[in-house]
Structure formats: structure tokens, C-alpha cells
C-alpha positions as CSV (number, residue, x, y, z in Angstrom):
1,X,64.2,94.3,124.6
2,X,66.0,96.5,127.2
3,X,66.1,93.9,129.9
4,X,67.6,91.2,126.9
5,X,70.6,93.7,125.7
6,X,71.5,94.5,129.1
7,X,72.0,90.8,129.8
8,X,73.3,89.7,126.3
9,X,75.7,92.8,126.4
10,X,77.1,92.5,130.0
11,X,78.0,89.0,129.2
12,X,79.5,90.2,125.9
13,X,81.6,92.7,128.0
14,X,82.4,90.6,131.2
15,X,82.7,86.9,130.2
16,X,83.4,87.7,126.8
17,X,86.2,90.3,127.6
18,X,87.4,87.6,130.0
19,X,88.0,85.0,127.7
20,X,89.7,87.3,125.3
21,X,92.0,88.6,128.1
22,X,94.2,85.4,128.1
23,X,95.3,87.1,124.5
24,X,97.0,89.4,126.3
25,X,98.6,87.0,129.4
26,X,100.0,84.4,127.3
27,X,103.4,85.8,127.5
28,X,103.6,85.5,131.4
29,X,103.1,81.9,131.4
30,X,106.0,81.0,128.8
31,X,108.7,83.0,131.0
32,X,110.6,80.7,132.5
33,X,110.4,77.8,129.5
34,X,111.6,80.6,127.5
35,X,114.2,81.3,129.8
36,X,115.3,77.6,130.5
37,X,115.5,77.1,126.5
38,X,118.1,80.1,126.4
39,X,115.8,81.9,123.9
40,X,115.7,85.2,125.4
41,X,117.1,86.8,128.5
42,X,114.6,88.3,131.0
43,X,115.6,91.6,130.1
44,X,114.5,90.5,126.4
45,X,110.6,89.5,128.1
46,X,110.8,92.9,129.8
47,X,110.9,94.9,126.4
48,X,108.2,92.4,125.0
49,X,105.9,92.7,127.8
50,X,106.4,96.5,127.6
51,X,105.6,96.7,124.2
52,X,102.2,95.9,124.9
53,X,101.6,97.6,127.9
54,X,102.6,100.7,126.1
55,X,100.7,100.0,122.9
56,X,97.8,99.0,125.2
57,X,98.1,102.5,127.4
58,X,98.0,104.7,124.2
59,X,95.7,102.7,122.5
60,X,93.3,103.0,125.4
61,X,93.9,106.5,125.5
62,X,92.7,107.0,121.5
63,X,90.5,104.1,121.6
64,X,88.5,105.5,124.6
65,X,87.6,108.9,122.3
66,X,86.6,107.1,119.5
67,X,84.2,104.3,121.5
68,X,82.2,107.5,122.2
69,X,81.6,107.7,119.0
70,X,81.9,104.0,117.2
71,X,79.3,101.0,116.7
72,X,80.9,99.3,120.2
73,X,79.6,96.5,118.4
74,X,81.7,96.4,115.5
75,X,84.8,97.7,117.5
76,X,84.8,95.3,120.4
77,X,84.6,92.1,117.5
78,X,87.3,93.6,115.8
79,X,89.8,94.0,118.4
80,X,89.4,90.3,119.9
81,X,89.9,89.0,116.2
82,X,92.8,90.6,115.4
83,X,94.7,90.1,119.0
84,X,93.7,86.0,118.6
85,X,95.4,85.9,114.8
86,X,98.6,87.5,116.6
87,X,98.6,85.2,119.3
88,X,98.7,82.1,116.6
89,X,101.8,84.4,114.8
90,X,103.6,84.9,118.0
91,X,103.3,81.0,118.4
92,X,104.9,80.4,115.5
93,X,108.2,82.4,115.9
94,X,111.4,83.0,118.2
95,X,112.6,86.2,116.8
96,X,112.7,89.3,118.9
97,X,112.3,92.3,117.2
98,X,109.2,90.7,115.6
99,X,108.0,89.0,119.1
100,X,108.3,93.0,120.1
101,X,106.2,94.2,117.5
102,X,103.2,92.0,117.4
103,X,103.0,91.7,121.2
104,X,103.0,95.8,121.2
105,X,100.1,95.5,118.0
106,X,98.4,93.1,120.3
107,X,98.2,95.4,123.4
108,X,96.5,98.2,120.5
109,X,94.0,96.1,119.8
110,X,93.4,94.5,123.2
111,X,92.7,98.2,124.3
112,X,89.6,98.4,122.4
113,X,87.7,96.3,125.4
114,X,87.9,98.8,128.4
115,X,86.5,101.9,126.6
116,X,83.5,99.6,125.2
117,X,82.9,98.1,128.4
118,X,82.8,102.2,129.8
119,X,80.0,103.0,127.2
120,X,78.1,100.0,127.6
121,X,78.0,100.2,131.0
122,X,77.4,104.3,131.0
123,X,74.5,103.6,128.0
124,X,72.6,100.8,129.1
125,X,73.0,101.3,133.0
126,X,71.8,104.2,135.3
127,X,74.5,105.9,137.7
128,X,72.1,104.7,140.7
129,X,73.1,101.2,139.7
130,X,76.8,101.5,138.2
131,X,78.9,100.9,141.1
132,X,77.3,97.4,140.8
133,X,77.5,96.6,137.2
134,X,80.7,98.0,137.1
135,X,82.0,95.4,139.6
136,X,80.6,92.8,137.7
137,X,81.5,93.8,134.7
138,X,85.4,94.2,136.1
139,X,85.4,90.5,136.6
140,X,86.5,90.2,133.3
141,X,89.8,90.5,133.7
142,X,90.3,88.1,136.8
143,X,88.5,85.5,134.9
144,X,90.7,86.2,132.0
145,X,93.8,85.7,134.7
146,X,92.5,82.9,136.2
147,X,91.6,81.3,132.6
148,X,95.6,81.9,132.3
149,X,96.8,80.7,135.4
150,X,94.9,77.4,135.2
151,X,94.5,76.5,132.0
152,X,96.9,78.1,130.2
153,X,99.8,77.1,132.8
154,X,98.3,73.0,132.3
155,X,98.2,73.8,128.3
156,X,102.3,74.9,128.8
157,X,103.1,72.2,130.8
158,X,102.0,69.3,128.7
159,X,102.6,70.5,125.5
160,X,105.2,73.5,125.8
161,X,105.1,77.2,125.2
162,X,104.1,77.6,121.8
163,X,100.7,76.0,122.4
164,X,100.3,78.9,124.9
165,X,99.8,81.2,122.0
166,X,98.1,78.9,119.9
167,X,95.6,77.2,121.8
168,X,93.5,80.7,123.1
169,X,94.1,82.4,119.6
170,X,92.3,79.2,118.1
171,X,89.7,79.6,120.4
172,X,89.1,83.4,120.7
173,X,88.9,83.5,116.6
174,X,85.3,82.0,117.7
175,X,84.5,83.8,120.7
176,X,84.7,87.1,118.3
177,X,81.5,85.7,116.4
178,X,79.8,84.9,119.8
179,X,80.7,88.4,120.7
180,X,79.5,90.1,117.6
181,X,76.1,88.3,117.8
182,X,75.7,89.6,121.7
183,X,77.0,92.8,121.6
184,X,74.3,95.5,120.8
185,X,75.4,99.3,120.5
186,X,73.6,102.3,122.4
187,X,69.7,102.0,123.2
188,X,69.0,104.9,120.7
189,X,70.2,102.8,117.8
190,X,68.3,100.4,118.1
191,X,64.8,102.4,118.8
192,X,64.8,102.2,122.3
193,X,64.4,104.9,124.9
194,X,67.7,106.2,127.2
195,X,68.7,104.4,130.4
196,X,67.4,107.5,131.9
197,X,63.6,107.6,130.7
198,X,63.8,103.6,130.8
199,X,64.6,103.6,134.6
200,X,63.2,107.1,135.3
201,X,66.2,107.7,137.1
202,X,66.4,111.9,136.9
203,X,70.4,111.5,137.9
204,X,71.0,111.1,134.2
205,X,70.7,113.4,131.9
206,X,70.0,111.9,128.5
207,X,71.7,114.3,125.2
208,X,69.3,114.8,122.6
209,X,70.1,113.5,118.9
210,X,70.8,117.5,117.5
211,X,73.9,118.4,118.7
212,X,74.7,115.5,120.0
213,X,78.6,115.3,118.3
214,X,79.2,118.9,119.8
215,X,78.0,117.6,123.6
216,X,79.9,114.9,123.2
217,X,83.3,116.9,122.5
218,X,82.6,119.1,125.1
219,X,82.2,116.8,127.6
220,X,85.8,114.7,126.4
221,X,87.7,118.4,126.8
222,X,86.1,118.2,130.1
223,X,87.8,115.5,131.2
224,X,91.2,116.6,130.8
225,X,90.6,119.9,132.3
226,X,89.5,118.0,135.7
227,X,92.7,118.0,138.2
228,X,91.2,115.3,140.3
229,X,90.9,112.6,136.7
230,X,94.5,113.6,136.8
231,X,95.2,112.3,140.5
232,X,93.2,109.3,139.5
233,X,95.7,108.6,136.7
234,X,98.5,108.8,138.9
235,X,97.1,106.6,141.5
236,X,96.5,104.1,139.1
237,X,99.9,103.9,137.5
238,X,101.2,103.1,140.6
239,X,98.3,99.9,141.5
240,X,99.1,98.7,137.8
241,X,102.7,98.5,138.6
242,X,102.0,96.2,141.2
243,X,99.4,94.6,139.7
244,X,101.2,93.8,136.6
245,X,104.2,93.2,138.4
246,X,102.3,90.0,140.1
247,X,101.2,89.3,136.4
248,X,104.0,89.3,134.3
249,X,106.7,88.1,137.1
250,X,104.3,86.6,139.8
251,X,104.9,82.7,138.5
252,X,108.2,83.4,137.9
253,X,108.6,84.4,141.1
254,X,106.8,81.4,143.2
255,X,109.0,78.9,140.9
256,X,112.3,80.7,142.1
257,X,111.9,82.5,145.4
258,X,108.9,79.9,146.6
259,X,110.6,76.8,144.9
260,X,106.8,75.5,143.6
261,X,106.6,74.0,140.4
262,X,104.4,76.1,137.0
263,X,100.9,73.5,138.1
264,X,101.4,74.9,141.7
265,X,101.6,78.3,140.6
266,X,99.2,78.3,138.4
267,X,96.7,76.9,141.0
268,X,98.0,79.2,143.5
269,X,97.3,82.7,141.1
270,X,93.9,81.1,139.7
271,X,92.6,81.3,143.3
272,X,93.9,84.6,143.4
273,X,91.5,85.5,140.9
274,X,88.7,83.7,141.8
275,X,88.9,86.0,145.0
276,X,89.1,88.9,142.3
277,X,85.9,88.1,140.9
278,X,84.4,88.6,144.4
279,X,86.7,91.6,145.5
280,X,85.4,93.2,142.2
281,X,81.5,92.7,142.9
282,X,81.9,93.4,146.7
283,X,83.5,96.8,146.3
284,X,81.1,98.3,143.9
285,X,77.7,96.8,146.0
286,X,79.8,98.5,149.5
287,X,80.1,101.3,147.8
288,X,77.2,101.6,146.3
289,X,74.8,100.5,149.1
290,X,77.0,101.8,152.8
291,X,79.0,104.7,151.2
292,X,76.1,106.2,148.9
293,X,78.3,105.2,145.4
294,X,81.5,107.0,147.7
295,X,84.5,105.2,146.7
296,X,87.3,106.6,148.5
297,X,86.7,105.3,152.0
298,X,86.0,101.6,150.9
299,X,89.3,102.2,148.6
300,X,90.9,103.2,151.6
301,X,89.8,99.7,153.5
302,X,91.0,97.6,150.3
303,X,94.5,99.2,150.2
304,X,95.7,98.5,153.8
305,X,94.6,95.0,153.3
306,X,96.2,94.6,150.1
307,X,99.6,96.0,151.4
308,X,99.6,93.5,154.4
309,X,98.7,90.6,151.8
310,X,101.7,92.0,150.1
311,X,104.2,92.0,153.1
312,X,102.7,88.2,153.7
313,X,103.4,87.2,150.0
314,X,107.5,88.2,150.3
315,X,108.2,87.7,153.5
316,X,106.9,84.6,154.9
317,X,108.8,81.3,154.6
318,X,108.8,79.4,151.8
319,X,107.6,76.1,153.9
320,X,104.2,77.3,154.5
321,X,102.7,77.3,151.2
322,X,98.9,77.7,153.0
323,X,99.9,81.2,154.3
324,X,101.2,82.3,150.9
325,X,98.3,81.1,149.2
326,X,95.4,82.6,152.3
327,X,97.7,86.1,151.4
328,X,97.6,85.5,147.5
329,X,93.5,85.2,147.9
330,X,93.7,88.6,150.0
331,X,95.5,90.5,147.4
332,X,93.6,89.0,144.8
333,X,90.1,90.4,145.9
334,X,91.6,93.8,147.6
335,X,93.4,94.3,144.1
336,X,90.7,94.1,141.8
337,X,88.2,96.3,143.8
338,X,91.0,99.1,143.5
339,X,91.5,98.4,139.9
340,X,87.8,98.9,139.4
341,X,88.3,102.2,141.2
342,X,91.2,103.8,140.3
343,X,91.0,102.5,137.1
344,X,87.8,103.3,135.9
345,X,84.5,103.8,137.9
346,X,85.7,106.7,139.7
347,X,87.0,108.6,136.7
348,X,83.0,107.6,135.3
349,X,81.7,108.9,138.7
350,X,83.6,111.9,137.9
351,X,83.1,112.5,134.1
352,X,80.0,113.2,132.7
353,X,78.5,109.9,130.6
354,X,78.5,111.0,127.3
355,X,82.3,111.3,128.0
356,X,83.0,107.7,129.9
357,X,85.1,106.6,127.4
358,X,87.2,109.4,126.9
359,X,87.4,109.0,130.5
360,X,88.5,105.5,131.0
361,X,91.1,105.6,128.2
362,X,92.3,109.0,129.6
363,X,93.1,106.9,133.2
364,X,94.0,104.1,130.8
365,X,97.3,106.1,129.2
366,X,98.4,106.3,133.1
367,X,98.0,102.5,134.1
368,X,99.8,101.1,131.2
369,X,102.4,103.6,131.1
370,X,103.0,102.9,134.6
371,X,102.5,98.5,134.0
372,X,105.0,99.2,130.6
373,X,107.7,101.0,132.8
374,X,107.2,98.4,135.8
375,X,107.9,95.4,133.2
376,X,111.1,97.3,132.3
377,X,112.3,98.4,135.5
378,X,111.2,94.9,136.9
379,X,113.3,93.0,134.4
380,X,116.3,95.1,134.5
381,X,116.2,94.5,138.4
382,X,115.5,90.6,138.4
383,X,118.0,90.2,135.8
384,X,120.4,92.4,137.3
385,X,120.1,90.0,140.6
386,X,120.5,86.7,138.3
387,X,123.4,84.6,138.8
388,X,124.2,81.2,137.8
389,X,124.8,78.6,140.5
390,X,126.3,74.8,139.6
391,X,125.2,75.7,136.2
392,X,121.4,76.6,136.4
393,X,120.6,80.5,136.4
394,X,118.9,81.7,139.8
395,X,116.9,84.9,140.5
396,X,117.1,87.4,143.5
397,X,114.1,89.1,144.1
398,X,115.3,91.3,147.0
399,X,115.6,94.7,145.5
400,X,112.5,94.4,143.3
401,X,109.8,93.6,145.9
402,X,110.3,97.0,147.9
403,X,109.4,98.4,144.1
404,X,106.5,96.6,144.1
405,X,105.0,97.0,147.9
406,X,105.9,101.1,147.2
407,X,104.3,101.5,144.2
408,X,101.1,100.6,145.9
409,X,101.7,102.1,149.0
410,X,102.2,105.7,146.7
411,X,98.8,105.1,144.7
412,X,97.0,104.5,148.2
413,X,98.3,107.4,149.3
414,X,96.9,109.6,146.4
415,X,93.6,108.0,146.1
416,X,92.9,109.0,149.7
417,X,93.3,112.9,148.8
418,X,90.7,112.6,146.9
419,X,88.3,111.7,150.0
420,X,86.4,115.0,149.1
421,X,86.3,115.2,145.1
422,X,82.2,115.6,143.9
423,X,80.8,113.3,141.3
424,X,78.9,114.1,138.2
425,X,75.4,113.6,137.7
């Protein structure tokens, strides 16, 4: 029964969470339809994209306290319902202040995946063996993005941008049964024994059934009393700025700076993820196996490459769309290796277990603070360098890659002073 769950949930949290991740990208593929139709502005997509990057950052935050305590189960099917019925509504409309308001409830209840994915992961899998399962598990979201970028970008292309929002909501409303039927919540629920007498692994402690709400509380306090979880949060504002920056303006910005059309884009950014998926699984087994489950120094390795894949992406001509794609496949799998880090499996090194949710939606509020802010600054810059030339509107990215390259430059720079910090048992 213990070897099913495990596989049954870690495909419920990974594929699963994949899938329902295009809920949440849709947006990014419309841009430039959107813009061409003279619907909004891209100040106007800004605010909308922010609205759910900071309903996603505070409803990670909140969301990651209560998944230490709720039926992950029930949660995780809940949250991947309700963002699929918003995506049909936002299909269905063109005005703002409502496009604002159920992208910003979608990003609430699109942040009820991380923290279950935490406490799945810190319930059903021994510290010994986390690094691992963690980089699997943080596949999800490139196959979510690469899901977008391919198939979502076809789906815009042939039948327009409101079938963007309508096609994955359709289909997600069944993925939550399929997700509710794999899903299982903690071992002790369901009469098994802990991860820790299971594997006889004595680096996890297991918390008895008496007292288990006061542990529990203690260990969440914990986490915000720990100076180096607060680095951590820092650090990965900055890496979601850039990597959200590539999200929400990335196709955008091959149509206008690159000159290639939404197909070529699309194909471009879905390899980018593909190399995500491996970036993800070969950080956590480096780490895990070469570094003794250390993550700073193979963080350290991952962010000089991203930054040169960065410099490649903006600089290089236009012509030689080979190189940009060889870069694109080089930030792709250095980028999601640091997202796993800074965004989560270091803060769980950190944190004690029966406080890894509290812990991921603690570094959450950070990221998408930091994502929501990028959207906004990003879209005031891009629009600020808009002009229109023999009557079509054209884009100047100058300013607002230097914000882009910094940010993760910065967040490199913090991870690495925390190449001493000690990890939790």
C-alpha cells in the first residue's frame, strides 16, 4: 500500500499539478492577440498578470499553514476545480476590472498545489531521498509550461484567444476527478506506519498522535523565527522575477525583438521546458548523491550558467535562431533546478517536516510578491518603450532586460551566503 500511494500520489502532485498549471499561463499566450485587437494596453495585462501573482503569493503563504493541517486530498481537488471554471469565465469576457478579479481568484486557488505537493513529499518521502522526489516532483510546472507553450500557443493560433481559456478549463474540470481518485492524504490516515518506521530512516523524526496540533504550531513559529528562510525568500523573489518575466513577456518578446511568429515561439519555450524537466531531476540527484543533499554549491553552478544563457538570449542577433534556441534550453534546465531550490527544497531542508508547508508558502509570499511586482514594473517599462511605426505598435525591450539579467544576478548573489546554513533533521 505504501509503495502504491507514493506512486499514485507523486503522479497526482507532478503530472497532475502539471496539467493544471496551464490554468494559470493561459494569459501569456493571448498577449499580443489581445494587444493586436486593441482590447487592452500592455500596461492593462500587467495589472492582470499581477493580480494573480499576488493572490497566488498570499494565498501560498495562508494555504501553506493550513495544508499542514487539511485532507491534501480534498484541498488539492478543490483548488484545480475552481481555477478550470475561472478559466471558462475569463474566456467569455473582455472587461477589465472583472478580467482583474478572477485572474487574481485564480492565482488563490492555484496556490493550493505547492504547499500539498510540500506535505506530500515531506509525508510520504524520507529526507535521505527528498532532494530526488522533490526534483521530480518540480517537473510539474515545466510540463505545465511546456503544455502552454505548445499546445496552448497551436490552440490560439487556429482558433483565437478565447479558446485559450476555454480549452484547458474544459479539460482540467476532469483532471480534478483523476486527481481526487489518486491523491491519498498522510500515511497515518490511512493506517499505515510513518515514512520514518516504513524506511527505518532515524533522520526523521516521526510526531506522535497526542499533541500532535501543538508540535505542529511550534514547528510553523519556527519557521519564521529562522533568518536564513528569510534570505531564502529574498533570493527567490528575485529568480521569480526573471522567471516570470520569461513567462508572462518571453513570447511577446521573440515575436517583437526576435521577429518569429507565436508557432515558433511556442516551439522555441516548450523546449525550454522540456530541458526544465531535466534541470529539475538533475539538481536534486547532484545534490543529493555528490553534495550529501548540500544545495548551495550546485545552486551556485546553475546560476552562472543561467546568467550566461541570459546574456545569449538578448544579445545575440536575431538571424541565428539556433543559438537563441541552444541558450533558451540552457536557461530552461539551470532555471528550474534554482526554482526547486530557492523556492522550496531548501526552505524543507531547513524547516522541520511537520512544518514543510508553512515553509514553502512562507518562501511562497516572497516569489510572487516579487513575480506580481516584475509583471508591473515589466509592463510599465515595455509599454513605456512602445511606439507606433507606419501604423503598427512596436516594443523596445532595452531598458527592461537589464531588470531581468539583475534580478537574477541579486538572488545568486544571496543564495551563495547561505553556503554555511545547517539543515534540519
Amino acid at each position: 500500500m505504501f509503495k502504491k500511494y507514493r506512486l499514485s500520489g507523486m503522479l497526482a502532485i507532478s503530472v497532475g499539478y502539471g496539467i493544471a498549471y496551464t490554468l494559470r499561463l493561459a494569459l501569456n499566450m493571448v498577449e499580443k492577440p489581445i494587444l493586436d485587437a486593441g482590447i487592452f494596453t500592455a500596461m492593462d495585462l500587467g495589472n492582470v498578470g499581477s493580480a494573480l501573482l499576488y493572490a497566488y503569493a498570499f494565498g501560498k503563504f495562508t494555504n501553506g499553514f493550513l495544508a499542514d493541517h487539511a485532507n491534501v486530498k480534498r484541498f488539492f481537488t478543490l483548488g484545480v476545480l475552481m481555477s478550470a471554471l475561472i478559466n471558462i469565465a475569463m474566456g467569455s469576457s473582455t472587461i477589465l476590472w472583472l478580467w482583474i478579479v478572477l485572474w487574481g481568484l485564480n492565482g488563490w486557488f492555484q496556490s493550493f498545489g505547492a504547499p500539498i505537493g510540500a506535505v506530500t513529499l515531506s509525508n510520504w518521502f524520507s529526507k535521505s531521498e527528498r532532494g530526488r522526489y522533490y526534483g521530480i516532483w518540480s517537473t510539474g510546472h515545466n510540463i505545465g509550461e511546456g503544455l502552454t507553450f505548445v499546445v496552448t500557443s497551436t490552440i490560439v493560433a487556429f482558433w483565437g484567444w478565447r479558446a485559450g481559456f476555454l480549452v484547458p478549463g474544459v479539460f482540467c474540470i476532469f483532471l480534478s476527478g483523476l486527481i481526487y481518485l489518486a491523491l491519498q492524504d498522510r500515511p497515518r490516515t490511512l493506517g499505515l506506519p510513518t515514512v520514518a518506521d516504513w524506511k527505518k530512516d532515524s533522520c526523521v523524526v516521526p510526531f506522535t498522535e497526542s499533541g500532535k496540533t501543538v508540535i505542529t504550531s511550534k514547528a510553523q513559529l519556527q519557521v519564521l523565527k529562522t533568518p536564513a528562510i528569510w534570505v531564502l525568500g529574498f533570493a527567490s523573489a528575485c529568480i521569480y522575477m526573471t522567471r516570470y518575466a520569461i513567462n508572462s513577456w518571453g513570447v511577446l518578446y521573440l515575436q517583437e525583438a526576435k521577429g518569429y511568429s507565436l508557432i515558433e515561439t511556442g516551439g522555441i519555450l516548450g523546449l525550454n521546458t522540456i530541458a526544465g524537466i531535466f534541470g529539475c531531476i538533475v539538481y536534486g540527484f547532484i545534490s543529493d548523491k555528490f553534495f550529501k543533499a548540500r544545495r548551495p554549491p550546485v545552486t551556485l553552478i546553475y546560476g552562472l550558467i543561467e546568467l550566461t544563457a541570459l546574456g545569449v538570449i538578448f544579445f545575440s542577433s536575431p538571424n541565428h535562431p539556433g543559438i537563441v534556441t541552444i541558450a533558451f534550453i540552457c536557461y530552461g534546465f539551470t532555471m528550474s533546478g534554482l526554482l526547486a531550490s530557492l523556492g522550496g527544497l531548501f526552505a524543507i531542508d531547513i524547516a522541520s517536516k511537520k512544518a514543510a508547508g508553512s515553509a514553502m508558502g512562507f518562501i511562497g509570499i516572497f516569489s510572487y510578491l516579487g513575480a506580481g511586482l516584475q509583471d508591473q514594473i515589466s509592463g510599465f517599462l515595455i509599454n513605456k518603450g512602445s511606439a507606433i511605426v507606419n501604423g503598427v505598435r512596436t516594443y523596445d525591450f532595452s531598458y527592461v532586460i537589464y531588470y531581468w539579467i539583475g534580478a537574477s544576478a541579486l538572488s545568486l548573489i544571496l543564495a551563495t551566503t547561505l553556503w554555511k546554513v545547517k539543515v534540519s533533521d
